[in-house]
N, C-alpha and C positions, 0 to 999 in steps of 0.2 A: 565240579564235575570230573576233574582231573583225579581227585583221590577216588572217586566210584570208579575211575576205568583200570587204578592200578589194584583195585581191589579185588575187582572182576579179574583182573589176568593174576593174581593170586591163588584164585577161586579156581582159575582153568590149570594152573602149572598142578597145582595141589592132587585136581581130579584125573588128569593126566598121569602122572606121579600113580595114582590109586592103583588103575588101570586093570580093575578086579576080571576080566577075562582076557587080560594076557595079549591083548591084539595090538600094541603099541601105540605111542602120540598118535592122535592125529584121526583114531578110530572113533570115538566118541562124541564129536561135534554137535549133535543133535542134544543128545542125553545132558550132554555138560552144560546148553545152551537153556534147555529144562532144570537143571538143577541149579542154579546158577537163580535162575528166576525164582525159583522155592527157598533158596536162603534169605533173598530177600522178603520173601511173602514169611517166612516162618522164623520161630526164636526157640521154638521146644528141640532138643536133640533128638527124642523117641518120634514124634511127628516128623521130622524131617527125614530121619532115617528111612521109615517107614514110605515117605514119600521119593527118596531115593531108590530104594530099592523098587518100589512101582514102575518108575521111569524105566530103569534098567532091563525090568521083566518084560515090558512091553515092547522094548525093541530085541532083544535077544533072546526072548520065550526061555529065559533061565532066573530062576531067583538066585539072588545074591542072599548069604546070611545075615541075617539081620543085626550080627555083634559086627559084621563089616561095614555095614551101612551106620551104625550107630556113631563107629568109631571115625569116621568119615567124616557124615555129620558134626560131631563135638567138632573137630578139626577146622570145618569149614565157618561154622559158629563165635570159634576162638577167633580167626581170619576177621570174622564180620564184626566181633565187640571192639576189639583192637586197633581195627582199624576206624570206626567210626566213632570215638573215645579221643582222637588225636585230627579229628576235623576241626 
């Protein structure tokens, strides 16, 4: 359980890090809380993308581009093979 929480606050430094409308740490809690649960539900990068950028649209009526979301995705993906590869 200990290597899922340090993986999960990988997950959040990373998404934080992203911070594709520019509003600093700390603005995204909900979204990240959402996306966080689809890396684990999902392993394709275009379906997660796609499902990131959903999450984001819904709370900020903006779409994010979808090479942003993709690129995101792989990253968050990388995170999740890596780490659970060394469990």
């Amino acid at each position: 359980m200990r290597k899922e929480i340090q993986t999960n606050l990988k997950f959040v430094d990373l998404l934080n890090e992203w911070d594709p409308f520019q509003l600093k740490n700390g603005s995204y809690e909900t979204e990240i809380a959402d996306v966080i649960a689809a890396v684990h539900e999902l392993d394709h990068p275009l379906i997660l993308a796609k499902r990131i950028q959903t999450i984001y649209e819904f709370s900020f009526e903006k779409l994010i581009p979808l090479e942003s979301c993709l690129k995101v995705a792989g990253e968050l993906l990388n995170i999740k093979a890596n780490d659970s590869c060394s469990l």
